[in-house]
N, C-alpha and C positions, 0 to 999 in steps of 0.2 A: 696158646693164643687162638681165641676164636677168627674165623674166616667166614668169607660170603662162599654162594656154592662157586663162584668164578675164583676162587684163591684170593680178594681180596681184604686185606685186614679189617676187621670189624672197628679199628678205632679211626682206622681213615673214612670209614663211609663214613662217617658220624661226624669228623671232622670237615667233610668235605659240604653234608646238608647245612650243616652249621653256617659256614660261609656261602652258602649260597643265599641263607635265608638273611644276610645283613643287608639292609636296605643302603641306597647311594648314602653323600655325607648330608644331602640337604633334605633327607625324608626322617620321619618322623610315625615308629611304629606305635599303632595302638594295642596293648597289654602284653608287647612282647613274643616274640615263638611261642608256641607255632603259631599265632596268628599277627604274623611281621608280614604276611602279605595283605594285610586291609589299611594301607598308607593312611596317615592324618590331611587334614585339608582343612585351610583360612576357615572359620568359622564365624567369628566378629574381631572388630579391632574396638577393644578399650583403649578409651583416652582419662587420662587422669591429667587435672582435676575434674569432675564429672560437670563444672559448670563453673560460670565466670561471671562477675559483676566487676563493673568496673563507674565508680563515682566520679569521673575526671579525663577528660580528652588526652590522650597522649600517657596512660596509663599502658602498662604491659605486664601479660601472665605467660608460664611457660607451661606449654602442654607434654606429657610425654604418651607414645600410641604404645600396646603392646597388640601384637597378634595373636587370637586364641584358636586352639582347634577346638574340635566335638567335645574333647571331653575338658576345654576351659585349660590347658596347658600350653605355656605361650611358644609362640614357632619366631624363632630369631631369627632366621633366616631371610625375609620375607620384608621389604621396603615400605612405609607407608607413606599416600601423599597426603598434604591437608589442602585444602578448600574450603574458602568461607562465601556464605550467601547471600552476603551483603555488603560488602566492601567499602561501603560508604556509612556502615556501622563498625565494622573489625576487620582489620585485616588479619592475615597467618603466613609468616615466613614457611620456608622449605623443613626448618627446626621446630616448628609447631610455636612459635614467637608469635602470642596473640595482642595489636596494640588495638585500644579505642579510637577509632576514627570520629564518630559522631552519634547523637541520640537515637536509640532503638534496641530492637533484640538482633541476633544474626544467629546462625547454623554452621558449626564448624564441622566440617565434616573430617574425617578419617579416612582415606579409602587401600585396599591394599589390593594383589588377584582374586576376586571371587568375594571381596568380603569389607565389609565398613562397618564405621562407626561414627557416633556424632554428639554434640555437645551444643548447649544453646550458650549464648554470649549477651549478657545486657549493659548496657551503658547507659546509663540514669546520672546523669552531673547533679550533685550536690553543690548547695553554693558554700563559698567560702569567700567571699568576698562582696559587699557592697560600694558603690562609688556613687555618690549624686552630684547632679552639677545643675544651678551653683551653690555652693554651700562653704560659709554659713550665706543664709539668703536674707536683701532685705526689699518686703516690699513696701514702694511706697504710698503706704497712709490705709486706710480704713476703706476697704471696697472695690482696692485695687489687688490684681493679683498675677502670682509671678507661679510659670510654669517649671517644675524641675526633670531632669533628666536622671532615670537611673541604669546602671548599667550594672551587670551580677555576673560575677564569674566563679570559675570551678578553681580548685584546688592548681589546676595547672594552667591559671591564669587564661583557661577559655571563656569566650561569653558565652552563658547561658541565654537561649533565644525563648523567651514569653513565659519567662518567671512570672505565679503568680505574685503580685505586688497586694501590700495593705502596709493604710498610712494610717497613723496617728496624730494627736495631737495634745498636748500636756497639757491646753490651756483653750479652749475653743471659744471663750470671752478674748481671746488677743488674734488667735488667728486658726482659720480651718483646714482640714486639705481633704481631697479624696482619692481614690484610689488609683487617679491616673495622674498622680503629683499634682495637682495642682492647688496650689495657697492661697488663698484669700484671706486677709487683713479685715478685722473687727473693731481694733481698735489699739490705740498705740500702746507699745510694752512689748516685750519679749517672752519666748515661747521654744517650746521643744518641739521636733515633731521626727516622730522614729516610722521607719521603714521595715515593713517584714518581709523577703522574699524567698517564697519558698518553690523548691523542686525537686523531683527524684527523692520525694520523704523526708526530707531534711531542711531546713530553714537559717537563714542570717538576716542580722540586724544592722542598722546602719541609723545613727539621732545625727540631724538636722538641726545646727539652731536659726532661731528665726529672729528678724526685727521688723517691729512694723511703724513707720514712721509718722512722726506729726502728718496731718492731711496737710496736702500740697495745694497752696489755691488756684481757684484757676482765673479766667477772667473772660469778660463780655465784650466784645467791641462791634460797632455799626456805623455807617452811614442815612443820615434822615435827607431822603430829596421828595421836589415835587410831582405827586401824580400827573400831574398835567405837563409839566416843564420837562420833567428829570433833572431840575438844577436843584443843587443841596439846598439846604435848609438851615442854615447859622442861628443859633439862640433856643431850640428847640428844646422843650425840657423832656427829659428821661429819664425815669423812675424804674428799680426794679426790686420787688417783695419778691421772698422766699426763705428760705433759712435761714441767708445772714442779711445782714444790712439793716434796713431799708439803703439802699443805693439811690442815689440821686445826685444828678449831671445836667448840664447841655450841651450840645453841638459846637464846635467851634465852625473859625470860617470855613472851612470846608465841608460842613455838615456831618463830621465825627463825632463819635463819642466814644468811653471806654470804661470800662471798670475794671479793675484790678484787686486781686487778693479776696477773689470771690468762692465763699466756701461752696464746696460739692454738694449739688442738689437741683431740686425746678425752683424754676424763677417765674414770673410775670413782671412781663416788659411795659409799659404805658408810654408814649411818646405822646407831647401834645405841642401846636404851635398856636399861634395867632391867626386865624383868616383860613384856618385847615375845620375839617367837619369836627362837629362835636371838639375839640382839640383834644381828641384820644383818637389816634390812628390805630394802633393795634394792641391787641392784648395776647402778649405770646410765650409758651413756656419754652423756658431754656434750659436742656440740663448740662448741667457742667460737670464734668468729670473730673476727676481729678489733676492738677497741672493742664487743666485743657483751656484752650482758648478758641471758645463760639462768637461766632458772625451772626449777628439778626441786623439786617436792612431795613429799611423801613420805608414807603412811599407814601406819606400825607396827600387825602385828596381835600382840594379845595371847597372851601365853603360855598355853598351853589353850586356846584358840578357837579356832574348826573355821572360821570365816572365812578365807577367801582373797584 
C-alpha cells in the first residue's frame, strides 16, 4: 500500500481532497474538479412564453422563469420575482399569472439575485361584438334624421374605446348615413345600413335596418293685428305659395289663422286687408320642417300712416 512520507495512506489523501473539493448543496460547479472552485452565478432569468398578445380584457397567460448561469444551465435553486410596468396594461401574480388589464404594451419583468429577465405584454381588443341603438330605426320622413349609437366590445364583453367606425348604406336613394351614425332619410322605402368596426387588426359587423317614413306635415299658424292699434284683424286674407298648396285662409275674430298639413319646404306668406298699405303687408319665407309647427305674425300698417 502506497503512503505519504507522514504514514498516511495514499487513498485517504485522495479521498479526503475529493471532499473537500464538493461545493455546499445550493452551488453549482462549472466543468467539474478540479475546477469546482470557480462557483456558477444568476446569469439571466428566461421567461417562457417569450411574449404575449392578448385580444380581450380579462384574458390570462401563464409564464414560467428559469434561472441560467454562464454557461445557460438552469440553477433551481434561486426564487424569481415578476414585476409588470404597467399595471393598468397587465398585471403578474407571484406564479407569473399574466391577466389583461387594458389597452397598450407593458414589460414583465423577471427579476432573481444579480440577474433578470423580461417579456413585452400587448393587449390589442379585437371586436367581437356590435350593438347599435336604436335599431331597427325609423326616421321620420325625407330630411329628417335620427342619430344612432354604437357600442363594440371584445370577446369578453369589454367596450372597446374609439373603434374605428364606417357606415354603409344599401340604398342611398331611401336613406344615407355617415360615419359618426348619423341617418338621414331621402325618401320613403326601406333600406340597410351596416356598420364596420374595426380595432387591434381585426374587424366586426353589425346591418341596421331602416324605415323612412311618409313626410310628416307640418303647419303655419299667425296672428294679423294693427300696426297702429295692436288690435287684431278679423277677415284678413292669407295666402301661402311654396311646394305645396297654394294655401289660402282668413283670420278669424281673433285675428288667427292657420294651415295645416303643410308639406316641408319655404313658403311665402302674403297677408292683405282693407284700409292696410298696399293690402300686402308682408312677404315672408317660412320653412317648415317636418312635423314642425311655425308662428309668422304679422302687423298691417294703415293706409296713410307714415309708420313702418
Amino acid at each position: 500500500m502506497a503512503t505519504s512520507r507522514r504514514g498516511i495512506p495514499a487513498f485517504l489523501l485522495m479521498t479526503i481532497a475529493l471532499l473537500s473539493c464538493d461545493p455546499p448543496p445550493t452551488t453549482v460547479c462549472i466543468g467539474g474538479p478540479p475546477q469546482c472552485n470557480s462557483e456558477a452565478s444568476p446569469s439571466t432569468v428566461a421567461i417562457s412564453p417569450g411574449s404575449l398578445t392578448f385580444t380581450a380584457l380579462g384574458q390570462t397567460g401563464q409564464l414560467t422563469a428559469t434561472v441560467l448561469d454562464q454557461l445557460g444551465q438552469p440553477i433551481d435553486t434561486l426564487a424569481v420575482t415578476f414585476s409588470s410596468s404597467a399595471t393598468g396594461v397587465a398585471s403578474v401574480t407571484a406564479d407569473g399569472v399574466v391577466t389583461a388589464v387594458g389597452p397598450g404594451n407593458a414589460t414583465i419583468t423577471g427579476t432573481t439575485t444579480g440577474a433578470s429577465g423580461a417579456i413585452v405584454v400587448v393587449v390589442a381588443q379585437t371586436p367581437s361584438s356590435v350593438v347599435v341603438s336604436p335599431s331597427p330605426v325609423t326616421v321620420p320622413g325625407p330630411g329628417a334624421a335620427v342619430v344612432l349609437t354604437t357600442t363594440v366590445t371584445d370577446a369578453g364583453g369589454a367596450t372597446i374605446t374609439n373603434p374605428t367606425l364606417a357606415w354603409t348604406s344599401n340604398d342611398e336613394a331611401t336613406a344615407t348615413v355617415i360615419d359618426e351614425g348619423v341617418v338621414t332619410g331621402v325618401a320613403q322605402g326601406s333600406t340597410t345600413l351596416t356598420v364596420t368596426a374595426t380595432n387591434g387588426g381585426a374587424s366586426a359587423q353589425q346591418n341596421v335596418d331602416v324605415t323612412v317614413s311618409a313626410p310628416t306635415p307640418g303647419s303655419v299658424v299667425g296672428v294679423v293685428r294693427d300696426a297702429a292699434t295692436s288690435l287684431v284683424i278679423s277677415g284678413a286674407g292669407v295666402s301661402m305659395v311654396g311646394p305645396g298648396g297654394p294655401y289660402n285662409t282668413t283670420t278669424n275674430g281673433s285675428g288667427a289663422y292657420s294651415f295645416g298639413s303643410v308639406t316641408g319646404g319655404t313658403y311665402t306668406v302674403t297677408v292683405t286687408s282693407a284700409g292696410h298699405v298696399t293690402a300686402t303687408a308682408v312677404d315672408l319665407e317660412v320653412d317648415v320642417g317636418i312635423g314642425d309647427v311655425v308662428a309668422a305674425d304679422f302687423a298691417l300698417t294703415p293706409t296713410g300712416s307714415t309708420q313702418r
